[in-house]
C-alpha positions in Angstrom: 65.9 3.5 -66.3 68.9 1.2 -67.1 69.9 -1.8 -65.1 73.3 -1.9 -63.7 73.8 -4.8 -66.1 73.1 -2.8 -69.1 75.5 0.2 -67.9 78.2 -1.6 -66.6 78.2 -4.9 -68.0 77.6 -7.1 -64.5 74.8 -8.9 -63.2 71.6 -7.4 -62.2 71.0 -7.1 -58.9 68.9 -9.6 -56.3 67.1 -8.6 -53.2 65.6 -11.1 -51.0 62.1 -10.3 -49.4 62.0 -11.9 -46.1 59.0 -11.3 -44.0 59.5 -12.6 -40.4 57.3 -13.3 -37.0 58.4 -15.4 -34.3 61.1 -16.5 -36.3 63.7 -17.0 -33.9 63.6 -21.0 -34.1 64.7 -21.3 -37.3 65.4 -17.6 -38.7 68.8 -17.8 -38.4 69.8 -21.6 -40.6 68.0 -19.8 -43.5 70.2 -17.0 -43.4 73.1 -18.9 -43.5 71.8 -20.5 -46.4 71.1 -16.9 -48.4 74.8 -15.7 -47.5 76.0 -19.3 -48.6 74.8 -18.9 -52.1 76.9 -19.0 -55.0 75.5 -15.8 -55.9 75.0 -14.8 -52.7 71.9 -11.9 -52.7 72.6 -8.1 -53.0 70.5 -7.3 -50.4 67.9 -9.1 -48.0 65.8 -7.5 -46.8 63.9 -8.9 -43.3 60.6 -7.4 -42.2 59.7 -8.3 -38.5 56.6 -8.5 -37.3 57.5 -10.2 -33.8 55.8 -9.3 -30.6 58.8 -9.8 -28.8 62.8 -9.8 -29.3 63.5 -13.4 -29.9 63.5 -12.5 -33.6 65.5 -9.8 -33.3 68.2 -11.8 -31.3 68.3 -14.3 -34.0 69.1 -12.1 -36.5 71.0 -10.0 -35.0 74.6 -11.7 -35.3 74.0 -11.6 -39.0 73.8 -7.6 -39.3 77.4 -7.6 -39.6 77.1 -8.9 -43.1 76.3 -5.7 -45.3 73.6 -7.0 -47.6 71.2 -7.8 -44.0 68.7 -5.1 -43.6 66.5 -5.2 -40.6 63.3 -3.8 -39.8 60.8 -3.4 -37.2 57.6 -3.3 -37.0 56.5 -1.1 -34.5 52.8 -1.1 -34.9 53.1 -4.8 -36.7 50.3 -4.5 -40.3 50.2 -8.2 -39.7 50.8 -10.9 -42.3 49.9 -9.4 -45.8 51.2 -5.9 -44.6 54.9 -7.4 -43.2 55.5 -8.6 -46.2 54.5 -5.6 -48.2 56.8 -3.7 -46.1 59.7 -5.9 -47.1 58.8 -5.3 -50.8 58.7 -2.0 -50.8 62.4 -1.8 -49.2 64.0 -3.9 -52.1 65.8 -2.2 -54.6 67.5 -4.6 -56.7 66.3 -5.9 -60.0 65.2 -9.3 -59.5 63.1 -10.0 -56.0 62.8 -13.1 -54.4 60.2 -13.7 -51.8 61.5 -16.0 -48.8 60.1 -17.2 -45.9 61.4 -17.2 -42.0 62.1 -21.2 -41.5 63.0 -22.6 -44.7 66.6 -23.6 -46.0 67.9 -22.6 -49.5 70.2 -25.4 -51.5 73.3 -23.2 -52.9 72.9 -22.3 -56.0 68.8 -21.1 -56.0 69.6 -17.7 -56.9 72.4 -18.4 -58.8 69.7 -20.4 -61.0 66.1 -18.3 -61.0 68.4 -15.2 -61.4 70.0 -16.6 -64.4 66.6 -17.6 -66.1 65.0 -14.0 -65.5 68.3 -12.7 -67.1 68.1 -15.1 -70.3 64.9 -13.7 -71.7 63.5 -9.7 -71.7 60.4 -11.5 -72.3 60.1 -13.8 -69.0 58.6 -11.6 -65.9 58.9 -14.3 -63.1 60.4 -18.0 -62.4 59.6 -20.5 -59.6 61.1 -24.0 -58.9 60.0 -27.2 -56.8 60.5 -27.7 -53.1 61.3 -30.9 -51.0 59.0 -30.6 -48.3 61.0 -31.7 -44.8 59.8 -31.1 -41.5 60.9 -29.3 -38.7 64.5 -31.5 -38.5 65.1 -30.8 -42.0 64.1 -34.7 -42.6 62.3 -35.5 -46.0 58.8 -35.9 -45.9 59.3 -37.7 -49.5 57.3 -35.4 -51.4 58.0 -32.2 -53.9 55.4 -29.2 -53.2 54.9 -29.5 -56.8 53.3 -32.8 -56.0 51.3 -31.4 -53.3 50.0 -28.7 -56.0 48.8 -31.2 -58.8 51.6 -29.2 -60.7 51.9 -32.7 -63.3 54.3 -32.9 -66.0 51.0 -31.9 -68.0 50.4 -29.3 -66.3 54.3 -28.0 -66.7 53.7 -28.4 -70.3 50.9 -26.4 -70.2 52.3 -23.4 -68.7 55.1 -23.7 -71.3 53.2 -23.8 -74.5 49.9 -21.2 -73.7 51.2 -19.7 -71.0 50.1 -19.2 -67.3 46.7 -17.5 -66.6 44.4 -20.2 -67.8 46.5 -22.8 -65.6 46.8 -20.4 -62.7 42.9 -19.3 -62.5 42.6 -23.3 -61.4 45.3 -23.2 -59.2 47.9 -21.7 -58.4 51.3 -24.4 -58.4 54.0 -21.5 -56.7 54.5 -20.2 -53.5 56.0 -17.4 -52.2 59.3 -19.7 -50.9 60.2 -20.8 -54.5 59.2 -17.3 -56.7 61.5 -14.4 -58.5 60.1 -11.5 -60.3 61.5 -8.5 -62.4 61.1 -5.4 -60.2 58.8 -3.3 -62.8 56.2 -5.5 -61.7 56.5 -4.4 -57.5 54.5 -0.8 -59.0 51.3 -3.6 -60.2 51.7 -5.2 -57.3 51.5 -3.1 -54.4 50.0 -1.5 -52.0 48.4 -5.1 -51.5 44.6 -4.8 -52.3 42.4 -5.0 -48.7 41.4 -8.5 -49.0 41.1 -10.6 -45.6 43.0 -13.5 -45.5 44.8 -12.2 -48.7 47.4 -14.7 -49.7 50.7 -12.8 -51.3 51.4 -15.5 -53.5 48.1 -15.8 -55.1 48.3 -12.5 -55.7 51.8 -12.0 -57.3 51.2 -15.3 -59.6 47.7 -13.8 -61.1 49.1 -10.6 -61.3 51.6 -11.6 -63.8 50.4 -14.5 -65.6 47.4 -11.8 -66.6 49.8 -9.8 -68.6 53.4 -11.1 -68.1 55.0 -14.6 -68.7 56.4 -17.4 -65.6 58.4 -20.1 -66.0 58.5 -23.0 -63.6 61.7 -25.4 -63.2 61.2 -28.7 -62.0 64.4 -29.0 -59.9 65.0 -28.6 -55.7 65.9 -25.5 -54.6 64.7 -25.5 -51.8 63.7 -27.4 -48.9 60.6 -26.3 -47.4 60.0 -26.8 -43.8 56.7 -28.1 -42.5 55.8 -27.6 -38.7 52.7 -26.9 -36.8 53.7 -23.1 -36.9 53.8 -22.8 -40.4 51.8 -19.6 -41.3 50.4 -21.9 -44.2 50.5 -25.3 -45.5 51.1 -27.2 -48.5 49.2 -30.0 -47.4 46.0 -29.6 -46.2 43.4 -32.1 -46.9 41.2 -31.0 -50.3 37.9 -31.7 -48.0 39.2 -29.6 -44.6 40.6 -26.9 -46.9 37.5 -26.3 -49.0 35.6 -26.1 -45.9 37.6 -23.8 -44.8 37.7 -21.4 -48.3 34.0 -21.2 -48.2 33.6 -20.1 -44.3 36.5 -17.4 -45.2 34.3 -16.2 -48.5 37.1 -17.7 -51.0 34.3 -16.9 -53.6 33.8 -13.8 -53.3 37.7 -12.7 -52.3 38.3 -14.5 -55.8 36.5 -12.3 -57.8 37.5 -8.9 -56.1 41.2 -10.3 -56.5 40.5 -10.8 -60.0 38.9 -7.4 -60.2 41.6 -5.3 -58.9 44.2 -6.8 -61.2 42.1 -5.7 -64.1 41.1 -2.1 -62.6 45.0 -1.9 -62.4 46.7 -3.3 -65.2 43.9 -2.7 -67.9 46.1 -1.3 -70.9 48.6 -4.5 -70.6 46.1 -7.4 -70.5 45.3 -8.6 -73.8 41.3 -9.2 -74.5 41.7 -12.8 -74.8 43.3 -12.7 -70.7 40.7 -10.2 -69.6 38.0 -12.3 -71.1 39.4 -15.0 -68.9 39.1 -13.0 -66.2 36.0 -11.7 -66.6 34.9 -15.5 -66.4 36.4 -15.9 -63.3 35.2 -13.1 -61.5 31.4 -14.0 -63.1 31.9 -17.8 -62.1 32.9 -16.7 -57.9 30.6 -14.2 -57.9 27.9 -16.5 -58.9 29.2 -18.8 -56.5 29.5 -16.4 -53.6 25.7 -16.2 -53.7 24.3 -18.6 -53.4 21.2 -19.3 -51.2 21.4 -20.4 -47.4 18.3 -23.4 -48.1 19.8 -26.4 -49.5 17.9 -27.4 -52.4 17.7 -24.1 -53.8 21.7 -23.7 -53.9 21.8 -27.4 -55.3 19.9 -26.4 -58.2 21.7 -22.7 -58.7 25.3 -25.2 -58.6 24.0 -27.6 -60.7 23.5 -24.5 -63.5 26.4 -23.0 -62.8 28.3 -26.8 -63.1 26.4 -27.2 -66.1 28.4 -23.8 -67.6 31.9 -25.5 -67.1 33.4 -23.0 -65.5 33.5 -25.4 -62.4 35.7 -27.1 -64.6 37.9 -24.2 -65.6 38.0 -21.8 -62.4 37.5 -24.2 -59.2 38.1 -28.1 -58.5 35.7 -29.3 -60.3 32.9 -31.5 -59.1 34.8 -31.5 -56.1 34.5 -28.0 -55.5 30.6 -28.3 -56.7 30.3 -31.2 -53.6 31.9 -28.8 -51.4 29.5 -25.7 -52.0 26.5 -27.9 -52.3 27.8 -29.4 -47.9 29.4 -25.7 -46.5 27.9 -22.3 -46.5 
């Protein structure tokens, strides 16, 4: 099918994926924002999840403007599901995934949408955040700081590309990401994973057979409160307790296995060889044995593999499985 760019000559078009639960704090200041852009968005698309109206309320001054579509969640799919049902009501080109609270700068999708539209090649784009909190006051860091995502690491992505960087860790969040629309048919229905993290998902998905590009520039700030539905800053130690009592492990390597199951005749070998690794690496680690000194010795081979090194945190997340089961 054509774009509207290539039959008429003008700009593809943007839809916004907003998925929304008790919004109504904040809800409405990052709408404002979206309909303030320079390019302000074909279409955005809110999904609510809310057990009562407050959200609705919020948003509901802002039907007037035609590019606002709103719906409800009757029998609310929860987190991973409200957002799917956003996605699956966008229609434009390029998609950008949003969240309830934060605030866009002015010209965000004027940007990303101009870097998906300079390259056939280039699938998906994310920038850097300003992390503020709940006053919209600086909290003096970037999220790409909070991810580790260096200047090395930037370079990295640029020159081999974004699998190998991403099967470490993953430097984009949903907030700051846009993707070509012939990826939404990869992408969903969500696989059944519990807690299954969008993001993750949609950045693996593409870096196994498609190309990102990250630009290190504020576009948005990112507002950090204690009802965040995630957090960028999490201690490494509280966090990777926390991944092994939800079975990161194991949900690794059947995320890992669903993007091959469904995307097998665009990965090239060298990326499903990578994957392969990863799934053997959490598998291996998902595991191991309940009695301490038999799981240090089974971590202590599989650290010895260097795919610690490649797929997790390191020794840090060899310490971690070696004190939480």
């Amino acid at each position: 099918m054509q774009t509207i760019a290539s039959i008429s000559g003008h700009r593809p078009t943007v839809s916004v994926a907003l998925a929304a639960y008790n919004g109504a704090e904040y809800i409405a200041g990052q709408l404002q924002s979206l309909l303030k852009q320079t390019q302000v968005p074909d279409e955005i698309v809110i999904s609510d999840d809310s057990p009562d109206d407050r959200t609705w309320a919020a948003v509901k001054p802002f039907l007037t403007h035609p590019q606002v579509v709103y719906l409800r969640n009757n029998n609310p799919p929860g987190i991973a599901g409200n957002f799917a049902n956003a996605l699956q009501h966008c229609r434009g080109e390029y998609i950008f995934l949003c969240d309830q609270d934060d605030v866009w700068l002015s010209g965000k999708v004027e940007r990303l949408a101009g870097e998906l539209a300079s390259s056939p090649e280039l699938d998906g784009v994310f920038c850097n955040s300003l992390l503020v909190n709940s006053n919209l006051q600086p909290l003096k860091t970037t999220l790409f700081e909070v991810r580790k995502f260096t200047s090395q690491a930037q370079k990295q992505l640029l020159n081999a590309g974004a699998l190998e960087l991403f099967l470490k860790r993953v430097p984009l969040s949903g907030h700051n990401t846009a993707f070509k629309r012939r990826w939404l048919e990869k992408l969903l229905p969500f696989p059944e994973l519990a807690p299954f993290y969008p993001d993750t998902w949609i950045a693996l998905t593409i870096a196994a057979a498609g190309k990102w590009k990250a630009l290190n520039e504020i576009h948005t700030h990112y507002r950090v409160h204690q009802n965040n539905q995630s957090s960028p800053r999490s201690a490494q130690w509280t966090a990777a307790g926390k991944a092994r009592k939800n079975q990161a492990p194991l949900r690794n390597a059947l995320l890992a296995e669903e993007i091959l199951q469904r995307n097998p005749e665009n990965i090239a070998p060298p990326a499903q060889a990578q994957l392969q690794q990863f799934i053997e690496h959490h598998s291996i680690r998902s595991k191991y044995a309940p009695m301490r000194l038999i799981r240090s010795w089974q971590i202590f081979r599989e650290y010895c593999s260097g795919r610690y090194d490649l797929y997790s945190n390191g020794i840090k997340s060899a310490i971690a499985d070696c004190i939480w089961y």
